[in-house]
C-alpha positions as CSV (number, residue, x, y, z in Angstrom):
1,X,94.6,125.5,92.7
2,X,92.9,122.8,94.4
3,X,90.7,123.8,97.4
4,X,91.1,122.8,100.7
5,X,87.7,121.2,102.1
6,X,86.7,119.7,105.2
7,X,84.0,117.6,105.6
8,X,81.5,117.4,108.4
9,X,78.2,115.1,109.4
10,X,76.0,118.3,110.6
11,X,72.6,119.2,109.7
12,X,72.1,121.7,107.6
13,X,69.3,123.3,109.5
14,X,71.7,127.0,108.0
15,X,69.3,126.9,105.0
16,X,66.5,125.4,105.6
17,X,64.1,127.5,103.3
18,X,66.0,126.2,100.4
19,X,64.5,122.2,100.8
20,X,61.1,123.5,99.8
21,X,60.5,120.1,98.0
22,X,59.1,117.1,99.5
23,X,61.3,113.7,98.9
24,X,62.5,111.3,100.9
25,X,66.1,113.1,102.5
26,X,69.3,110.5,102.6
27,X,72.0,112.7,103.5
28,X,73.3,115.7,104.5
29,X,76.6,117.4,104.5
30,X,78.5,120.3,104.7
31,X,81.8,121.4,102.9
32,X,83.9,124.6,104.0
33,X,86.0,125.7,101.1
34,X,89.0,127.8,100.9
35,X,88.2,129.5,97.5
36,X,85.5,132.5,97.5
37,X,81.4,131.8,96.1
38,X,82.0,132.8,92.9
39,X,84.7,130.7,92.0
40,X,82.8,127.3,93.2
41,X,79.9,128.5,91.8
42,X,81.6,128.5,88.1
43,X,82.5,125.0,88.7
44,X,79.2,124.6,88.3
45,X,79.1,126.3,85.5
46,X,81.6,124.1,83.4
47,X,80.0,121.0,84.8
48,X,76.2,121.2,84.6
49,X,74.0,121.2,82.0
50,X,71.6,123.5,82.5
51,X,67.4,122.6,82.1
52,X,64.1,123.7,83.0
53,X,63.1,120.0,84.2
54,X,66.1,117.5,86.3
55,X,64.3,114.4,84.9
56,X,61.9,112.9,82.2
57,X,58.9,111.6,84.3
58,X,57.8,109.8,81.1
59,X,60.7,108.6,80.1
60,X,61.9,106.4,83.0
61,X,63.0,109.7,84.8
62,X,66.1,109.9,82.4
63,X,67.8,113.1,81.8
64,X,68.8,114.6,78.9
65,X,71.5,113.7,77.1
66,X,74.6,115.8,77.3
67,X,78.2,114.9,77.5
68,X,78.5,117.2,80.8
69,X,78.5,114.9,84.0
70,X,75.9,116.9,86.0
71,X,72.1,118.4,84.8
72,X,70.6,120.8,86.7
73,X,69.2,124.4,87.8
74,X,71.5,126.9,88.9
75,X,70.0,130.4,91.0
76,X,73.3,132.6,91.1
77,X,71.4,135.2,92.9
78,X,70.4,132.9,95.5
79,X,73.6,130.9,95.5
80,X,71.2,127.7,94.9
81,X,71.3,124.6,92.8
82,X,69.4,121.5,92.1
83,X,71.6,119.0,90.7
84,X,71.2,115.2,89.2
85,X,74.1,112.8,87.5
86,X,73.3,112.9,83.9
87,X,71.0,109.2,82.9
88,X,70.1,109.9,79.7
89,X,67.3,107.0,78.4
90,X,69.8,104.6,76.4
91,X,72.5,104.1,78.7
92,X,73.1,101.5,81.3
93,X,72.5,103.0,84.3
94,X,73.3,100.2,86.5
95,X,76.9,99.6,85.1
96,X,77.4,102.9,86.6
97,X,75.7,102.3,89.7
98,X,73.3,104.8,89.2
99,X,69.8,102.7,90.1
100,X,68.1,105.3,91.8
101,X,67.1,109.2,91.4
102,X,69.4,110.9,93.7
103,X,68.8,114.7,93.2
104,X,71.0,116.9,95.1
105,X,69.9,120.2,96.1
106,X,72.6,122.9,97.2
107,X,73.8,126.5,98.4
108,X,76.8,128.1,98.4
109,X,77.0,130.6,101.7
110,X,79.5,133.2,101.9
111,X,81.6,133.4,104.3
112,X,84.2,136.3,103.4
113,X,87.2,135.2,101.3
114,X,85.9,131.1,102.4
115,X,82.6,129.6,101.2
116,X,80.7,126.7,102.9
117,X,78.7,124.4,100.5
118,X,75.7,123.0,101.2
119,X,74.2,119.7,100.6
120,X,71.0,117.8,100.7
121,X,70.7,114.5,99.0
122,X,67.1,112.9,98.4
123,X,65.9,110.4,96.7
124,X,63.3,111.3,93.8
125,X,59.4,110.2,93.7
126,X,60.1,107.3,91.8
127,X,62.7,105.8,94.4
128,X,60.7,106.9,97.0
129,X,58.1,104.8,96.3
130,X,59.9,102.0,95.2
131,X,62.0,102.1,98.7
132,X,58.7,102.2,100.6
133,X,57.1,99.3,98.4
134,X,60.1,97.2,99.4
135,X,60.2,98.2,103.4
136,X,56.5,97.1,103.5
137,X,56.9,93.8,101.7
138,X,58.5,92.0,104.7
139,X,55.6,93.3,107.2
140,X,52.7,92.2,104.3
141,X,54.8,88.8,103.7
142,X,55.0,88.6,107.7
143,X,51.2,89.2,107.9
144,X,50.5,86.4,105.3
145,X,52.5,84.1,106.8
146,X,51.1,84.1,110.3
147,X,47.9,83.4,108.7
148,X,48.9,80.3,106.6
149,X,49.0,77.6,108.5
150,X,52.7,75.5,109.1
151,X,53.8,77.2,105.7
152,X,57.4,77.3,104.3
153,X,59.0,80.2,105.3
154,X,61.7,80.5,103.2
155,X,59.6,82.9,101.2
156,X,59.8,85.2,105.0
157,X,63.5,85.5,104.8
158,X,63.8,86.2,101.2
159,X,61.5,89.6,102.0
160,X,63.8,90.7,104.4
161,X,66.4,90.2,101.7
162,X,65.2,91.8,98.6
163,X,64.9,95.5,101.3
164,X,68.6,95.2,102.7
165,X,70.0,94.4,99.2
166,X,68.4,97.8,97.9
167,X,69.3,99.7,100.8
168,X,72.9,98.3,100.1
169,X,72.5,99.7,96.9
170,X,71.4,103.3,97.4
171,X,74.5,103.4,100.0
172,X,76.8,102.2,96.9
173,X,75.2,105.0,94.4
174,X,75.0,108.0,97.5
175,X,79.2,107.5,98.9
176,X,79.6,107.3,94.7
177,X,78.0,110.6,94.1
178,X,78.8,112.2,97.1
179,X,82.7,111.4,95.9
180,X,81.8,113.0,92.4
181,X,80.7,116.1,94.4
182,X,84.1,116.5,95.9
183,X,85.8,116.0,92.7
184,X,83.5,118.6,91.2
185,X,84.0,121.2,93.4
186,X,87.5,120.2,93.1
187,X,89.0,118.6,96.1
């Protein structure tokens, strides 16, 4: 039986010792859930790999390679989870619009017979510094150009590009996995 979830745009200032880690935060959201904690907390069971370590740092960040669509840590005691879409090193991450490290970290309150889920999308270190690397490149291009004298500029508009086009993207990856989310917790 298919749970009945609503969606809403607050801050999720509930459980705010569970965001211990220190990335760049894209989203939050909240999901109220007709079905009791235990039974959305299995549906992570069935879905997730489970590992010690989201990501590969020397491997490009991949994951590990598992047929499941999810890997990630799971705390049933706590009701916690840190979650990422399986990447593993050989696959073609961008045919499924997965360019960036979007880790998802997420609790599961009780709330009697209903349970309210949690979520916190960030973007991992590697993204993070990419996203900041590109933001600054239209202030450094700026900087240079003011100090050339009668140069072309077409090289100023193309940095304001290359930022807007990435920020496009992680929009395109984050409504993608926030839709897998619903369709894992079964919406």
């Amino acid at each position: 039986m298919a749970a009945s979830i609503s969606h809403h745009c607050a801050n999720t200032n509930v459980v705010g010792h569970l965001f211990k880690e220190n990335m760049l935060p894209i989203r939050n959201r909240i999901y109220e859930s007709d079905e009791n904690v235990d039974v959305v907390m299995s549906r992570l069971d069935w879905k997730v790999e489970k590992v010690e370590r989201l990501t590969n740092p020397w491997l490009n960040h991949s994951t590990v390679e598992t047929s499941r669509p999810w890997v990630g840590k799971i705390d049933k005691s706590k009701r916690e989870f840190r979650i990422i879409q399986t990447a593993p090193f050989f696959s073609p991450r961008i045919f499924d619009s997965n360019f960036f490290q979007l880790p998802i970290h997420g609790q599961i309150v009780n709330e009697g017979q209903k349970s309210k889920i949690v979520l916190k999308f960030e973007l991992g270190l590697n993204s993070s510094i990419l996203f900041i690397s590109f933001y600054l490149f239209p202030f450094v291009t700026l900087f240079l150009y003011s100090k050339a004298d009668g140069g072309d500029w077409r090289g100023l508009i193309f940095s304001f590009i290359i930022p807007t086009l990435w920020t496009l993207l992680l929009i395109l990856q984050v409504n993608r996995t926030e839709n897998s989310l619903i369709e894992l917790f079964d919406v």
